[in-house]
C-alpha positions, 0 to 999 in steps of 0.5 A: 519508501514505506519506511522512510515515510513512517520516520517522517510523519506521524502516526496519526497521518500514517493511519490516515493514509493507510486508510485510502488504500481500499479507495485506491484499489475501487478506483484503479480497478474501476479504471481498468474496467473492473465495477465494484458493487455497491456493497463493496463502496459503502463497506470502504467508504465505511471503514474509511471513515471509522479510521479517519474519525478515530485517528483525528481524536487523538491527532493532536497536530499535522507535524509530517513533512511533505516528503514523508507523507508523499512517500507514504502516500505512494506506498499506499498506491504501491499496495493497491496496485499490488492488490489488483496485479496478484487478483489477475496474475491467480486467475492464470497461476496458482498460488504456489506458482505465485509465492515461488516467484515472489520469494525468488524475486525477494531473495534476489533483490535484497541480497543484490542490494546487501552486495552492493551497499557491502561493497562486493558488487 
């Protein structure tokens, strides 16, 4: 998803939206129930900013494709979720426990997807 949504737009979109994920991760955790405090939104709303400001100086066009800029839109929103899912998933396991699952899953699912796009499954 990332991936493809890097080929389709520029730079400078990618930065921009990239950008949002501190905001997605305030505003779902905020919706399962988790306030931020008020230095957290001002230091987000801060370093937003900044980028937005520093990529639309050298943006010289929006030339991404819809397409492209979705996908990395819903990669941004991936990664919140991501965010918030590990910060619960610690407070029940310890790290290890977390990085041996997530190593096994990757393992997993990339040799799956290499069989099946070789041919062998």
């Amino acid at each position: 998803m990332q991936l493809y949504g890097l080929t389709q737009a520029s730079s400078a979109e990618t930065g921009i939206i990239f950008a949002t994920v501190p905001i997605l991760t305030i505003i779902i955790a905020f919706l399962l129930g988790k306030r931020p405090s008020l230095i957290q939104i001002v230091c987000v709303l801060l370093s937003v900013s900044g980028v937005i400001y520093i990529v639309s100086h050298n943006m010289t066009s929006a030339n991404g494709n819809t397409l492209g800029i979705l996908l990395l839109f819903l990669s941004a929103l991936s990664f919140a979720l991501y965010a918030i899912v590990i910060d619960r998933i610690l407070s029940i396991a310890s790290i290890h426990e977390l990085t041996l699952v997530l190593i096994t899953t990757g393992f997993l699912i990339f040799n799956l997807m290499f069989l099946i796009q070789a041919g062998n499954i």
